[in-house]
N, C-alpha and C positions, 0 to 999 in steps of 0.2 A: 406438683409444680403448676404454677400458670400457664395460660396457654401464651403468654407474653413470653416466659422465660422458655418456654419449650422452642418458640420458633428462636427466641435468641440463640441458643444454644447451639439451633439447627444451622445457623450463618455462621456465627465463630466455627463451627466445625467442617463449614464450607469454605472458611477461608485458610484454616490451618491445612486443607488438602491442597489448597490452590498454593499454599505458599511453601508446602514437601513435595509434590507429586506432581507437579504441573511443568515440570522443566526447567523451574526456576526461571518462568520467565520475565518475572518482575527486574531480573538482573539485567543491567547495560552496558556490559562490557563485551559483548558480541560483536566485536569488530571485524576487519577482513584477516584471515587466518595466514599461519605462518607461510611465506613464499621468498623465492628465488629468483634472480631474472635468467628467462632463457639462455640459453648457448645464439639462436636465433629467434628473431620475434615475429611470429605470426601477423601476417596480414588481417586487418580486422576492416569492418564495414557498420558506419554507425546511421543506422534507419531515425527518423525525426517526425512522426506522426503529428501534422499542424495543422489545427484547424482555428480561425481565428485567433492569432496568436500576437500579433503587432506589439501588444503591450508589453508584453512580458521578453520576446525575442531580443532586444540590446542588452539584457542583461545576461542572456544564458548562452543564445548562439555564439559569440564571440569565447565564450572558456570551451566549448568544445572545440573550436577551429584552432585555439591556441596550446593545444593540447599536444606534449612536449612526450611523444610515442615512437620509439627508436626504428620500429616497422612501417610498413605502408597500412596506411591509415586513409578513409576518405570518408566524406558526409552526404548523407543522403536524407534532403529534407522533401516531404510529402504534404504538400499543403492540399489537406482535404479542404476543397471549394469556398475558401475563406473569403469574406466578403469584404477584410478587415486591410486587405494589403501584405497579407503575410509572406506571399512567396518575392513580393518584388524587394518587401523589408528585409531577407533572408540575402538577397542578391546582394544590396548595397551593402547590409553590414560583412559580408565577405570580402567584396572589393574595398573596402575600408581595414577590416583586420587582417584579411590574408591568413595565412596558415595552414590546417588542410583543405584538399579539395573539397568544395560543396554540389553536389548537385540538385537542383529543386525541379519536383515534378508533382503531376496531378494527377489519381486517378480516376478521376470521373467519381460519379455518384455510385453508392455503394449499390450490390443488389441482395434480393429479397433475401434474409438468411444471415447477413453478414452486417455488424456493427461497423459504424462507421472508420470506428480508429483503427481499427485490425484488418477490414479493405484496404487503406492506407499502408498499414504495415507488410501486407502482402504485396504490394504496389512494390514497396521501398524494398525486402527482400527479393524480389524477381529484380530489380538492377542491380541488385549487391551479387547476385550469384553471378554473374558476367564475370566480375571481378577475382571468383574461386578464392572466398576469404575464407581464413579458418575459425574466424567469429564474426559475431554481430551483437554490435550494442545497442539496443535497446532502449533508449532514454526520450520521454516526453521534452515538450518545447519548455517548460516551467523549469528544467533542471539545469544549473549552472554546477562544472564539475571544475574543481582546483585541476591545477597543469598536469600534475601526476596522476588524475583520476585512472586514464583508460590504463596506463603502463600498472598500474599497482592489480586492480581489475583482473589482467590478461596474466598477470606471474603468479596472481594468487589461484584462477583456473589451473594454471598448468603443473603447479606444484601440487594441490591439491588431488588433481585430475577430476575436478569440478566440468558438469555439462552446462552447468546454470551456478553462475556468482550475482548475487541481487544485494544489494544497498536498500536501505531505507533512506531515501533523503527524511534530511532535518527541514520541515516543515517550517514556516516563517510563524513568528512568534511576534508581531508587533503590537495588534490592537489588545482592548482588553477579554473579546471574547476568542480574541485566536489563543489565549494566555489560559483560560480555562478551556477551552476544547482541546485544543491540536495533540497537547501530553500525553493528554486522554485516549486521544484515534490511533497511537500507537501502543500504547499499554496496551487497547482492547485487542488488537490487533497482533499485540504479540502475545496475550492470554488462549487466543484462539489459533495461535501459529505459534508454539515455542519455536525459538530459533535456534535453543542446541538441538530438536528433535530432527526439525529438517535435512540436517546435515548426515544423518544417521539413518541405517537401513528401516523402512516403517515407512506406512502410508503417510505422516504429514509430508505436506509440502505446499512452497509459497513462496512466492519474489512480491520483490514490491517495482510498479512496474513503471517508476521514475529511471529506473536504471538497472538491465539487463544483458550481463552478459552471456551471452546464449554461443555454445558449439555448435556452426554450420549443420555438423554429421546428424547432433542430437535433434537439431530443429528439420532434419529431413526423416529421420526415423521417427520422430514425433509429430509429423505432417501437423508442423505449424507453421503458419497459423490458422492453416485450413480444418484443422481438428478443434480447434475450439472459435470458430467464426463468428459461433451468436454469443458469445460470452459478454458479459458486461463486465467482469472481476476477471479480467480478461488474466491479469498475471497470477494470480491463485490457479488458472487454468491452464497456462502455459506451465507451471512448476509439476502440475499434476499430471500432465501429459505425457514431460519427460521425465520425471520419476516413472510415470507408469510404462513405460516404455523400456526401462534398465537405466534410465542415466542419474548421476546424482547432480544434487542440488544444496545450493550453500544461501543462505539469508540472514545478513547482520545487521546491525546497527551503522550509518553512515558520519563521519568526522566532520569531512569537507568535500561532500554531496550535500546539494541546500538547492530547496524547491522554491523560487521565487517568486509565485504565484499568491496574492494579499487574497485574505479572506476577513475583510472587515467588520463587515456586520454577522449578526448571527443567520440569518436567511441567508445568507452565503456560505457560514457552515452547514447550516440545514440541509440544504441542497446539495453539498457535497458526500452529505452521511446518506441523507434516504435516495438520493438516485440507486443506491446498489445493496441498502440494507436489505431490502425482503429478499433480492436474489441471493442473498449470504446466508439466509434460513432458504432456500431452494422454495421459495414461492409454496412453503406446507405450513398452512395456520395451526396445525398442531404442534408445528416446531418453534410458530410465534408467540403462543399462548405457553410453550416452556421458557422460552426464553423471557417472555414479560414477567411470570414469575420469579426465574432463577434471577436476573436481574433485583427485580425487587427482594429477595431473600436476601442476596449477597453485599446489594450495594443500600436498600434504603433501610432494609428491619435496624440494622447496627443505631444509629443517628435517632431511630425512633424508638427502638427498645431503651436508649439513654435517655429519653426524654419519657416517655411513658412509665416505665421504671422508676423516675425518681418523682413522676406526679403521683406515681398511685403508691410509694412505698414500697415497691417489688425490688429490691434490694440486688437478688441475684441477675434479675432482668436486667438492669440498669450495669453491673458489673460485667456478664456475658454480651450485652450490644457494648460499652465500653472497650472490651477489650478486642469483638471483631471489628471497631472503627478503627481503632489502633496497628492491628494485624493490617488492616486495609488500608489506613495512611505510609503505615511503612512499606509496602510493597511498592505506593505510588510514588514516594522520594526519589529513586533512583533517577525516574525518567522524569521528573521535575525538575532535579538537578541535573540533566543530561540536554534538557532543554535550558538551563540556565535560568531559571524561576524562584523567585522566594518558595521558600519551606510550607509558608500560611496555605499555598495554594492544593498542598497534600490532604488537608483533613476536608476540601472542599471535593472531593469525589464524590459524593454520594450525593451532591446534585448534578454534578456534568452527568453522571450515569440515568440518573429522571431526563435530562433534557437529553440523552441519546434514548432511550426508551422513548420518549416521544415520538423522535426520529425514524427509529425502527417503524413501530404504530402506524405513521403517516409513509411512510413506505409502502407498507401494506395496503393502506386507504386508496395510494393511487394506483396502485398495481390494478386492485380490484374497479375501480374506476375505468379500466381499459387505458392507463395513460405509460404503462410499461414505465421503462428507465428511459429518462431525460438528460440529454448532455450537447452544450454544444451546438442547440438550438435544434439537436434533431431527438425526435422521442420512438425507442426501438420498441417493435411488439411484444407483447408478452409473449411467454413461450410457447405458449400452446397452440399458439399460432403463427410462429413461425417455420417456414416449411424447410424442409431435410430436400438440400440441393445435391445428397450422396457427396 
């Protein structure tokens, strides 16, 4: 055999593992699991980490405040040092919509050790414990939740006996490059986090961290968010914590949770990919330098073994990348169609995945750069220099 058809071979056989053995997580029907509504409904306390947020706030504060929760229910929005107006725009659209209680507070500038957004969340959890809630919800300013979001949430913990219930919100799909990205940042995203694994005794674990429903007990046994303070992938960290800790943890696919947050151009997806990709290889260029291979094996040999294969005559080359692009468009359908996308945009994976290899790449470039992860106009240390405040 050629050395074309050998590596073809070697990606069809990497995709036929990915598409038995992997969790099956190319499937989209992980939605919130079967539940009950209580006999009584827990008091819950929903934290709102904001940091210039104006833009996006009319459209999302208001489905949380309207949020149709047969318990005692209240909002706790955290305007980390917004320069945008966010805690005053948080105030009016309350006295405009009404509904649950809101409280907006500030906690000062983060210190050394602690990312900005998870300062915030520690802020917004030390006022929700006053209140002795038996959850906390967890949800960014970008997340507009339907009426029945928190009640569905809270019955599907308690039936389950879930420590941690996480949503994916459904990311906005409007431009044309959010149309080829965004499908994509959750495929990968759920290739690297099955979502049947989670739910099941074993090291995976993972929330996506638009919205979190977190057990009081399990967030004090799992001394969060003080146990993962310097995290940037901050909800992969908080899943791992309380798993690791004894508690379980549940992560699905979301219906009507929808992140409102517009990423127009592509330097706006970019920036949302590499802020946190080299931290998702744990800052090891040995882990970067497999992953830019396994990447290219998986997602570009298929596409080029069809093309290289049928310029040079290699017959079986061309048949083996033919049929791992195939193996790889059908896995990508689901969540195409889950996002409500034409079909055309299945066979175009094997470029969105070049343009996140990029992504990663330049991740790395700035890490090494001394420029850490960037968010929010504030840019956190690298690790190795960030210092252990015990």
């Amino acid at each position: 055999m050629t050395p074309v058809t050998v590596v073809s071979a070697l990606s069809l056989a990497a995709w036929l593992w990915l598409l038995f053995a992997r969790g099956f997580f190319w499937r989209t029907d992980v939605g919130l699991p079967a539940r009950e509504d209580p006999g009584v409904w827990p008091s819950v306390c929903v934290v709102v980490p904001a940091r210039d947020e104006a833009a996006v706030l009319p459209a999302s504060l208001p489905s949380l405040l309207a949020q149709d929760y047969p318990g005692r229910a209240e909002v706790f929005l955290i305007d980390d040092g917004s320069t945008d107006g966010t805690g005053e725009l948080a105030c009016e659209l309350a006295r405009r919509h009404e509904g649950l209680p809101l409280t907006v507070a500030s906690p000062g500038e983060p210190p050394a050790g602690w990312t900005g957004k998870l300062w915030a969340v520690r802020h917004g959890i030390t006022l929700a414990r006053a209140r002795e809630p038996e959850y906390l919800l967890l949800t960014d300013a970008d997340i507009a939740h339907a009426p029945d979001s928190l009640r569905a949430l809270v019955a599907a913990a308690g039936t389950g006996g879930f420590d941690v219930v996480s949503q994916m919100a459904r990311l906005r799909v409007a431009s044309g490059w959010e149309r080829l990205v965004v499908p994509a940042f959750v495929y990968f995203f759920a290739q690297l986090y099955p979502f049947r694994w989670i739910g099941r005794e074993g090291r995976t674990a993972a929330a996506a961290g638009g919205c979190v429903l977190l057990r009081t007990g399990a967030a004090e046994r799992a001394r969060i968010p003080d146990a993962i303070r310097h995290a940037v992938i901050d909800d992969v960290a908080l899943a791992r914590a309380v798993k690791g800790s004894g508690g379980r943890v549940w992560l699905g696919l979301a219906e009507r949770v929808d992140s409102v947050r517009p990423y127009p151009r592509l330097r706006d997806l970019w920036r949302m990919v590499s802020r946190s990709a080299y931290a998702q290889l744990r800052h090891n260029p040995l882990v970067l330098a497999g992953t830019v291979a396994g990447l290219a094996l998986v997602y570009l040999v298929p596409p080029l073994a069809v093309v290289v294969g049928a310029a040079r005559g290699e017959t079986a080359a061309a048949l083996l990348g033919g049929a791992a692009w195939l193996v790889m468009a059908g896995t990508y359908a689901p969540m195409v169609r889950h996002y409500r996308q034409p079909m055309w945009l299945a066979p175009l994976l094997p470029f969105t995945a070049f343009l996140y290899l990029l992504m990663t790449v330049d991740s790395a470039v700035q890490h090494y750069r001394g420029r850490g992860a960037a968010w929010k106009g504030r840019t956190y240390a690298r690790p190795d220099v960030v210092p252990d405040e015990g």
